[in-house]
C-alpha positions as a printed NumPy array, in Angstrom:
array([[  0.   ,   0.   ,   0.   ],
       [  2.942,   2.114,   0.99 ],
       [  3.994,   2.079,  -3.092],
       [  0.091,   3.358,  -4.177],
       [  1.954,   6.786,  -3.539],
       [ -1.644,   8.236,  -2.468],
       [ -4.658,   7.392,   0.161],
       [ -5.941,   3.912,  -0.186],
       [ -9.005,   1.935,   1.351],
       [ -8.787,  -1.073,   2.682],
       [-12.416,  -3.166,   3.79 ],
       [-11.859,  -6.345,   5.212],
       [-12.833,  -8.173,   8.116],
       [-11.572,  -7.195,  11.826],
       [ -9.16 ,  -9.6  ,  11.844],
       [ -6.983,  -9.071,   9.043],
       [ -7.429,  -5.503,   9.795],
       [ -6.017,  -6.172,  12.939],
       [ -2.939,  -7.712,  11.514],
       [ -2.611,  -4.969,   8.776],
       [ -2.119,  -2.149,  11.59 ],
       [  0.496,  -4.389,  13.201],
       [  2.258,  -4.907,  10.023],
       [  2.072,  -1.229,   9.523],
       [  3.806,  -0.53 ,  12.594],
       [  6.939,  -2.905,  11.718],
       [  5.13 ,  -5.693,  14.212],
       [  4.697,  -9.325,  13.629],
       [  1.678, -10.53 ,  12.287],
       [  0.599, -12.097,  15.564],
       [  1.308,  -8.798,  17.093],
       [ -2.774,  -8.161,  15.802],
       [ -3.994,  -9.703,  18.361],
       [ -3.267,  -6.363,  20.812],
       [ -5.74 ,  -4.059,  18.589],
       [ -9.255,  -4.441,  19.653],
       [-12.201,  -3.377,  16.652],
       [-15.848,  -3.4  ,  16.905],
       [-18.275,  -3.631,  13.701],
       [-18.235,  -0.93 ,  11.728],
       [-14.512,   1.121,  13.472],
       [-12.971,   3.115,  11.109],
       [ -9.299,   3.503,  11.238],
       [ -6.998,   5.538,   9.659],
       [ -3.123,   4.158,   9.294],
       [ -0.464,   6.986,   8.496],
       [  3.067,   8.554,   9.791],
       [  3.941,  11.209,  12.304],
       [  6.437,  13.26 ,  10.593],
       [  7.684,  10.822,   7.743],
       [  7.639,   7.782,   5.927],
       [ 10.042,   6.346,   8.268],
       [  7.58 ,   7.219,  11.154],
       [  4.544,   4.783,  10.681],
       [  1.46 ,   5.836,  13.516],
       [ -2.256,   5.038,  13.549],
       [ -3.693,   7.989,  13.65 ],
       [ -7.327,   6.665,  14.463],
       [ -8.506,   3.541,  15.472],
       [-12.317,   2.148,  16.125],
       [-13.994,   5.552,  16.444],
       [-17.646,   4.387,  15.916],
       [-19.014,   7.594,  16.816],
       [-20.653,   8.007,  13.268],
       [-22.832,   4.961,  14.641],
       [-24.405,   7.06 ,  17.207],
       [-26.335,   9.422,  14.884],
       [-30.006,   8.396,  14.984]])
C-alpha cells in the first residue's frame, strides 16, 4: 500500500485488519492480536512526521454509529 503513492481503502474483516495495523507498525503478524475493533470502526493508518515514522492515527472511532 505504501507504493500506491496516495490514500488507499482497505475493507476487510476485523481480523486481518487487525494484523494490517500491526504490520504497519513494523510488528509481527501475531502482534494483531493487541488491537481491539468493533463492527463498523474506522481507522486511519499513516506517519507522524515521515515515511520512516509509521502511527495510527485513528482507530475504532464508531461515533458516526451514534447518529439516529
Amino acid at each position: 500500500m505504501r507504493a500506491v503513492g496516495g490514500d488507499v481503502l482497505v475493507l476487510s474483516s476485523g481480523h486481518i485488519l487487525c494484523v494490517l495495523a500491526a504490520r504497519w507498525l513494523g510488528l509481527e503478524a501475531a502482534g494483531g492480536r493487541y488491537f481491539l475493533l468493533g463492527t463498523a470502526g474506522l481507522c486511519i493508518l499513516g506517519y507522524e512526521h515521515n515515511l520512516a515514522e509509521p502511527a495510527i492515527r485513528l482507530w475504532n472511532d464508531t461515533r458516526h454509529l451514534d447518529r439516529a
